[in-house]
C-alpha positions, 0 to 999 in steps of 0.5 A: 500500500502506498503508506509502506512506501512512504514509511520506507522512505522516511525510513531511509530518511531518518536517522534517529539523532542526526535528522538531515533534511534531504527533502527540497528545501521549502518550507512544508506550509509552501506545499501544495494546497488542495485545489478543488480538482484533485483527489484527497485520499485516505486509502494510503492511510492507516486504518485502525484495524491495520494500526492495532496490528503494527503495534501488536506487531512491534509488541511483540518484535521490542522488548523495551515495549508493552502494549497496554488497552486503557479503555474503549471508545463510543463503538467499543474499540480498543484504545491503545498505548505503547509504553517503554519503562526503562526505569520509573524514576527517569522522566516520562514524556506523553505523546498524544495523537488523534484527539480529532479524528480527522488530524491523522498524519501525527499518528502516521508519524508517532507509528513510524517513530514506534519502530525506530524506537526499536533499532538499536540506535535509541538504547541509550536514549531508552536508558534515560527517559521513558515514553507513552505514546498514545495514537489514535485517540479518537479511533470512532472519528478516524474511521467515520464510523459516527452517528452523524452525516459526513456527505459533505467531507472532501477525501476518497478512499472508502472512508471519511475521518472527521473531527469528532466523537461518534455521538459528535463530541470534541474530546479536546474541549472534555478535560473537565468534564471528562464525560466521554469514554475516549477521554476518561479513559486518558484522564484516569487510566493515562493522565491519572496512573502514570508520572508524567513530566511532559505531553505533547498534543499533535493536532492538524490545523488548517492551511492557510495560516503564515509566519512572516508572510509565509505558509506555515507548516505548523503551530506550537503553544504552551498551557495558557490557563492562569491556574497553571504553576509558574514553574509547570508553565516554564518547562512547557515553554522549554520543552516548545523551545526544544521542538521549534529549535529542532523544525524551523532549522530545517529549511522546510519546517515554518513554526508560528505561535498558535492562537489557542484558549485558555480554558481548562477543558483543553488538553494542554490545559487541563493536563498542566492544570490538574495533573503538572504535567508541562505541555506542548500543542503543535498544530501541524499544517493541514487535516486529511479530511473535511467539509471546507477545502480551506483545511485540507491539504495536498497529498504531496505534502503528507511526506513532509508532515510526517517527517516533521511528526518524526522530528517532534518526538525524536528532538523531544525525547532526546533532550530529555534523556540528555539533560538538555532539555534544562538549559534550552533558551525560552526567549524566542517566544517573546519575539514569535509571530503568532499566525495570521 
């Protein structure tokens, strides 16, 4: 299928620890746009029946791995979390992919970092952090398996993915509330069970966003709620210091400042507000599926957003493994566009 072809390459690409951008160097938000005339596919994506599999696969081929079911969504499917413990004592950073449905290119990434994670080349960077990564929260949405009309939605491919729940929710605005089985099962059997340091939430945006007049190929905040500690909210700002250092140097990654809530019910909030955990949204550029072409996004740059998915989670976990992740310099924040 074609997303083997496209793990594969990144494969090749990526050396876990020396990215080197060998793709052409514009910034993924000049990627192509979708236009109205072609084809938006989601065949060439992972469905969750064939994302269960690889990491039942991967489970059973890493050691350092164990796969762990916290809960079930609306239509009954498994929600899964790959873990690697090497020590609870080490910090422990969360990734979380999927909250809508419909942002699917984060999960495509967070899979392909899973099986670098069993190389060999990360050994040493397993010694001294521990990662959860949670893909596909929202497994209902992703499949368009939902009481509710998606006829509208734009992509191929034998299926729609959209942003919500199967009875219409928007997860990420239930970190209070809690009252869905998607989010509870983060909140209590994720959030609530394990000593978490650090979270960064993946979502897509759409498409038309820029930084000095340019596209974007994504957007990054911290927690934003006045209840977040002082100190909660200065580790969430280095470990965004860490994630933008690593893209926008690339030559093909563009990050603005996202213009986010503040409300506790967001992820990035509620996790920092109720549980110290220091956060990170990154909005990647575009959404594999949608009512308005506005968020959509060519298929030619999937490669890239993925790539910048892979990058994410690589620079994150390696600075914290290393320490530094402590020193990093936070003051490019004050001076970063947010987009328009």
């Amino acid at each position: 299928m074609k997303k083997k072809v496209v793990a594969l390459s990144l494969t090749g690409l990526l050396a876990l620890g020396a990215v080197t951008p060998v793709l052409p160097a514009y910034a993924v938000g000049e990627g192509p746009n979708y236009g109205g005339n072609e084809s938006i596919q989601t065949a060439n994506l992972y469905t969750y029946d064939e994302m269960v599999k690889f990491l039942k696969t991967q489970d059973a081929k890493q050691d350092a791995m164990q796969l762990e079911v916290i809960g079930q969504t609306v239509k009954g499917r498994d929600i899964h979390l790959a873990k690697y413990i090497s020590d609870p004592s080490n910090p422990t950073i969360l990734f979380l992919t999927q909250q809508h449905g419909n942002e699917q290119l984060t999960t495509e990434g967070a899979l392909e970092f899973i099986k670098h994670l069993g190389t060999g080349k990360t050994k040493g960077v397993l010694d001294n952090v521990n990662i959860l990564i949670l893909p596909m929260l929202n497994a209902d949405g992703a499949m368009g398996d939902v009481d509710f009309s998606l006829e509208d939605y734009i992509a191929d491919g034998g299926r729609h993915l959209t942003r919500y729940n199967a009875v219409g929710a928007d997860l990420n605005r239930d970190h209070v509330a809690k009252v869905h089985p998607e989010t509870k099962a983060l909140h209590e059997n994720v959030l609530q069970k394990y000593d978490i340091d650090y979270m960064i939430d993946l979502h897509h945006q759409g498409t038309q966003s820029r930084r000095d007049g340019k596209l974007v190929s994504g957007s990054m905040l911290y927690p934003t709620n006045s209840n977040v500690k002082p100190e909660v909210l200065e580790k969430s700002k280095k470990l965004g210091a860490v994630v933008f250092n690593a893209v926008d140097s690339t030559g093909w990654g563009h990050i603005a400042k996202y213009n986010g809530g503040s409300g506790e019910n967001i992820g990035r909030n509620g996790a920092a507000v109720q549980y110290d955990i220091s956060t990170l949204l990154f909005e990647m550029r575009g959404m594999s599926d949608h009512e308005g072409e506005w968020a959509i996004i060519g298929q030619k740059s999937n490669g890239y957003l993925i790539k910048q998915t892979i990058t994410t989670l690589d620079a994150a976990v390696r600075a914290i493994a290393d320490g530094s992740i402590e020193t990093v310099d936070t003051s490019f924040w004050d001076t970063l566009e947010t987009q328009r």
